[in-house]
N, C-alpha and C positions, 0 to 999 in steps of 0.2 A: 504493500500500500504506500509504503513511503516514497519507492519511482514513481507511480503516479500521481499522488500528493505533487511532487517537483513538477511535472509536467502540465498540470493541470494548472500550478501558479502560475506556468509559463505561459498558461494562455490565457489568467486573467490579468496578465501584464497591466500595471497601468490603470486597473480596475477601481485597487482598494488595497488594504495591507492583508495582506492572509499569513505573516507569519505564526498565525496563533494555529494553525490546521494542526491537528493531531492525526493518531492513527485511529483514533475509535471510528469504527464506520458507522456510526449515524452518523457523527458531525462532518465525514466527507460525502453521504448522502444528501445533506444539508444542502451542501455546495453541489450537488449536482443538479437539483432544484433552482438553484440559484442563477446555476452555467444554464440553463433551457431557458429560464425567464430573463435573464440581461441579453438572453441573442448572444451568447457565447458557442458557437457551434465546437469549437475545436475541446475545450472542456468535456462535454457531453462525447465526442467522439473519441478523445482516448479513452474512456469508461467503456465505451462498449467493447473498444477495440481489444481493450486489454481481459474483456470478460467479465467486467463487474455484475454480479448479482442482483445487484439492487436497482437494477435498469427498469425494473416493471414494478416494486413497490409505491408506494403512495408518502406523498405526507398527509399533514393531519387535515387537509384538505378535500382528501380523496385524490389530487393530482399526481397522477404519473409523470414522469419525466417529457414522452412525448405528445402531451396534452399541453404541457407547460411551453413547448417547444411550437406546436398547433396551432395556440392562443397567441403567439408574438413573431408568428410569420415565419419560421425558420424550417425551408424549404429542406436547405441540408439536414437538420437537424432531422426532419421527419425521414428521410430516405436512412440514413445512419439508421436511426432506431427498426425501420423497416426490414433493414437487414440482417437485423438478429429477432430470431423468434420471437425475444420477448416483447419487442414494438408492437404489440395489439392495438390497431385503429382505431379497437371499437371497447376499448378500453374506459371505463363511467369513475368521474369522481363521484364525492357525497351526494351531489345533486345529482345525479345522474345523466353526467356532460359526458360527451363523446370531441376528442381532440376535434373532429368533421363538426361539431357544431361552436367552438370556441376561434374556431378558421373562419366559418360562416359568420359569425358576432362582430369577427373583427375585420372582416371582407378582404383579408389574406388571399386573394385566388389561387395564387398559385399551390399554396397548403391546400386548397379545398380540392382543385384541381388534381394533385398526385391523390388527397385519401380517395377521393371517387372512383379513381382507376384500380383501388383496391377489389379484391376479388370478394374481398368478405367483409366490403364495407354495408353497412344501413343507413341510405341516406334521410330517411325522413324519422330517424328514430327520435322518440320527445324525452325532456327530460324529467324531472319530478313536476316541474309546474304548468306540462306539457308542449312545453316551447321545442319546437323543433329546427334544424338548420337553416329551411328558409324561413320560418317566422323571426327569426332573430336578423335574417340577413334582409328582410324585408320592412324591421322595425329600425334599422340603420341605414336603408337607401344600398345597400350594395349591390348594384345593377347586374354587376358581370356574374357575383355571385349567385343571383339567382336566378339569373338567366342559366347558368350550371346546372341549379338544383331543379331548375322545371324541366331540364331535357330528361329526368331521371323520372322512367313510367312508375317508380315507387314512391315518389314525391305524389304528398296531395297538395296541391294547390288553394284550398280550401277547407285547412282541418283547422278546427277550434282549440285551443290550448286553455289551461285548467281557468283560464278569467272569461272564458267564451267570449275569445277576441279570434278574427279571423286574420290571415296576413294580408289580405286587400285592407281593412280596416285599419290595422298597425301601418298602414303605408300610406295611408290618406292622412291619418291622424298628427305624421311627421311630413306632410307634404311633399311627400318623395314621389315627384309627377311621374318618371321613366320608370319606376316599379310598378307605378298603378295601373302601368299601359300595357305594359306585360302581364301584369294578373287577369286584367282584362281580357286580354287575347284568346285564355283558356274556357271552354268551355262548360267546366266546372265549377267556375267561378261567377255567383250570379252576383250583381253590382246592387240588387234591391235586399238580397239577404242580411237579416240583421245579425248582430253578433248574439253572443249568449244573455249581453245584457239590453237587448231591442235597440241600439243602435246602430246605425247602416255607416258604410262608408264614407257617404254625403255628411251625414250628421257627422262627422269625427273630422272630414275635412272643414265645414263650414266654424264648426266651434273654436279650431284652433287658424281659424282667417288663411285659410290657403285656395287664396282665389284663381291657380289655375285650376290645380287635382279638383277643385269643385265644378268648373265650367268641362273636365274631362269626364267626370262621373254623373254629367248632366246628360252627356252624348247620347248611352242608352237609354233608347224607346223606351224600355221597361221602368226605370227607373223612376219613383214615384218622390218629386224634389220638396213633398210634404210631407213625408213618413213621420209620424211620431214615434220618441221613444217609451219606456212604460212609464215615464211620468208625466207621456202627454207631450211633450217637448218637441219639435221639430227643431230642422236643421237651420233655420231663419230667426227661429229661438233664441239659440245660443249665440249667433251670429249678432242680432241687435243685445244681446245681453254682455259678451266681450268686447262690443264696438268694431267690430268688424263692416264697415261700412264699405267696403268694396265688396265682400260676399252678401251685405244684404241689401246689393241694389242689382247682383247678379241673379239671387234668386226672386227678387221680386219682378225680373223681366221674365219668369215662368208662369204659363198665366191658372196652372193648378197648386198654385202656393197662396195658402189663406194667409195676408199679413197681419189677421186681427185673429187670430186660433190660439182659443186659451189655453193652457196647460191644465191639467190633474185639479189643480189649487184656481183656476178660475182665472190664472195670471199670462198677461199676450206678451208679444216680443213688446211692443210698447211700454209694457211695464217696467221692463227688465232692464228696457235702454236708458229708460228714465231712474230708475234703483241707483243704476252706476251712472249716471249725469254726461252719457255719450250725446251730448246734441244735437250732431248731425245727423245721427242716425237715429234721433227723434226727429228732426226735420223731414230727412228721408218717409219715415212710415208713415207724417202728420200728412206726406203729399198725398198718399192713396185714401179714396174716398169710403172705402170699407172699414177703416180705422177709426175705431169711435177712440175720442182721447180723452172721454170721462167714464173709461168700460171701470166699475169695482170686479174689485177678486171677489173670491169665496167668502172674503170678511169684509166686504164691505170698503175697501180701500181703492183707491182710484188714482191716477197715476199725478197727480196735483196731489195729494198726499204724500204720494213716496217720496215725490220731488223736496215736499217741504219740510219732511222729517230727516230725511238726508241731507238738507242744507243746498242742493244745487240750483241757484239763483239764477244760470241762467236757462236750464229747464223752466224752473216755475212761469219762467218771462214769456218764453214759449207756450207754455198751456195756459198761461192766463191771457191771452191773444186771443185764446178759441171760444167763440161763442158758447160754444157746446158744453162749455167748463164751466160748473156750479165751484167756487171757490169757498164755499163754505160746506159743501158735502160731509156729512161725518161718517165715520167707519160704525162697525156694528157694538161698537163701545161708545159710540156716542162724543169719538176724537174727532174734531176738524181739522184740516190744513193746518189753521193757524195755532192749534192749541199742539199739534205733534212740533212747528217747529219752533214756538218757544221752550216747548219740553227739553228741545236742543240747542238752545241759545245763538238761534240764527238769526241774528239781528236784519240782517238786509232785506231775507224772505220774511219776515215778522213785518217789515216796515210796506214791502210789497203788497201783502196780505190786506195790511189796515187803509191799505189805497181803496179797497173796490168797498164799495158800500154796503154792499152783501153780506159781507164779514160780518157778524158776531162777536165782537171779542169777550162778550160776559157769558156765550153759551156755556151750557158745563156739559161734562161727560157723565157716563149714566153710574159714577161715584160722586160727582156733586162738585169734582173740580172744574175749575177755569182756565184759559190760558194764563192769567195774573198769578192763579195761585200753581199751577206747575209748575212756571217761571221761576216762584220766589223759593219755592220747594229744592230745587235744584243750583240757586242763586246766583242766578241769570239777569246782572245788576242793568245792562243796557237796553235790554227786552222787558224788564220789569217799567223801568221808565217809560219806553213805547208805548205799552199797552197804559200805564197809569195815565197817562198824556191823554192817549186815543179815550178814555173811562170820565176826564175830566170836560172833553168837548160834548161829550154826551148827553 
């Protein structure tokens, strides 16, 4: 062990200090872990060369030497280990990874390319959380990669992994257009199929504002660009709820896209865009005429409420423009507009509020308070003076 100890220094020359290496072989197995993972080929290959034993054990990882070698692209490395019996391709750490799927992860081709050529490889084998080579190289954009793993008639193109996510779905979701073109191609892969958790592809691109993969998953006929998921949610949903205003003027030139479709809870994309204070893409949905901009949810809430309890002034500016807006609406507790955004010491939407004549500022809620008294509750010294101001012209 000690000639190879010397030799094995010699090839991490320059690395790090290894005069501490002993003869105990765990701690020169250590380093052979170490030689596969720094991309040290020549390490790894006197080990084999010289017979070392320990070529197929694991650390406490589950990783074998050529999984570690797999995972960091090292093409020699994998042929080396290939050539001595104990280089098993299909070799699983703890998780039940195959070096083929830590190649595929990391879209090393050429590693993926020699395991495939293996006689006794398994390309579409999954692992504990059923992720398999192309779902992982589909969840990273690796083109060439899985363009590899779809020429393999054991590859499914459309198998679910343990989160019933599908790899068209993981490839929309990361906006990886040239994958989703190719998932597309196969004929097993239907583009309206939802995942395990009722989300489609569409929906997974539009949430995350990937406005070409959305106008390419628009292409198929089939393709229904309102699908809901199980909470009611559509793809236009999420899209005015992250402020993705270039996917939600792409789906609103679809003309089977309801832009006023409430969710599970009674709540539109209007809601949602208003919640998070994206303006324009309240401007956006205020232009379609289907868009009621005083719809309440399930409780009573209406999107001049979200506006004012969240503070965004110039939402409120926006929906208090529209006729159609009751600015003193209350919720099914009997909160208005103005009484949620003193509760939040929003001075400017308070002051907006007390513009419109409508307003109430002595309503109570159906506990007996006021805007004044929420205010003072919470001591909200500049909204307190408003409303006492607004109490005294009274």
């Amino acid at each position: 062990m000690k000639g190879i100890s010397r030799e094995i220094s010699q090839a991490f020359s320059g690395v790090g200090h290894l005069d501490d290496w002993d003869n105990d072989t765990g701690s020169v197995f250590n380093r052979l872990y170490c030689a596969a993972h720094l991309r040290i080929v020549e390490a790894l290959a006197v080990l084999v060369q010289r017979g070392y034993s320990g070529i197929k054990e694991r650390d406490s990882e589950g990783y074998a030497p050529p999984a570690w070698a797999a995972q960091n692209r090292q093409e020699e490395t994998v042929k080396t280990s290939r050539r001595r019996e104990e280089g098993d391709p299909e070799t699983l750490d703890n998780r039940g990874r195959t070096p083929l799927l830590y190649a595929a992860w990391n879209g090393h081709k050429e590693v993926v390319k020699l395991l495939l050529g293996q006689p006794d490889i398994h390309p579409d084998k999954a692992d504990v959380d059923g992720g398999t080579p192309l779902s992982y190289a589909t969840w990273n954009g690796h083109e060439q990669v899985v363009k590899m793993l779809l020429e393999r008639e054991e590859v499914k193109p459309d198998r679910l992994d343990n989160d019933g996510r599908r790899p068209l779905s993981l490839a929309a979701w990361n906006g990886h257009e040239a994958t989703v073109k190719m998932l597309l191609g196969r004929d097993e892969v239907l583009p309206n199929r939802p995942d395990g958790n009722g989300r489609t592809a569409l929906l997974n691109a539009a949430w995350n504002g990937h406005e070409e993969v959305v106008k390419i998953l628009l292409n198929p006929e089939e393709v229904n660009p309102d699908k809901p998921d199980g909470f009611g949610r559509t793809p236009l949903f999420y899209a005015a709820r992250d402020g993705h205003e270039g996917v939600v003027k792409i789906l609103l030139r679809e003309e089977r896209v309801n832009p006023d479709q409430p969710d599970n809870y009674g709540q539109t994309p209007l809601m949602h865009a208003v919640l998070n204070g994206h303006e324009q893409v309240v401007k956006t949905l205020l232009g379609r005429e289907e868009v009621h901009p005083d719809k309440p949810d399930d409780y009573g809430q209406t999107p001049l409420f979200c506006a004012a309890g969240e503070g965004h002034e110039g939402v409120v500016k926006i929906l208090l423009r529209r006729e159609e807006v009751d600015p003193d609406r209350p919720d099914e507790d009997g909160q208005t507009p103005l009484f949620c955004a003193a509760a939040g010491g929003h001075e400017e939407v308070v002051k907006m509020l007390l513009g419109r004549e409508e307003v109430d500022p002595q309503k109570s809620n159906h506990e007996g308070l006021t805007p004044l008294m929420i205010a003072e509750s919470c001591g909200h010294e500049r909204v307190i003076a408003l409303l006492e101001h607004r109490a005294h012209r009274m």
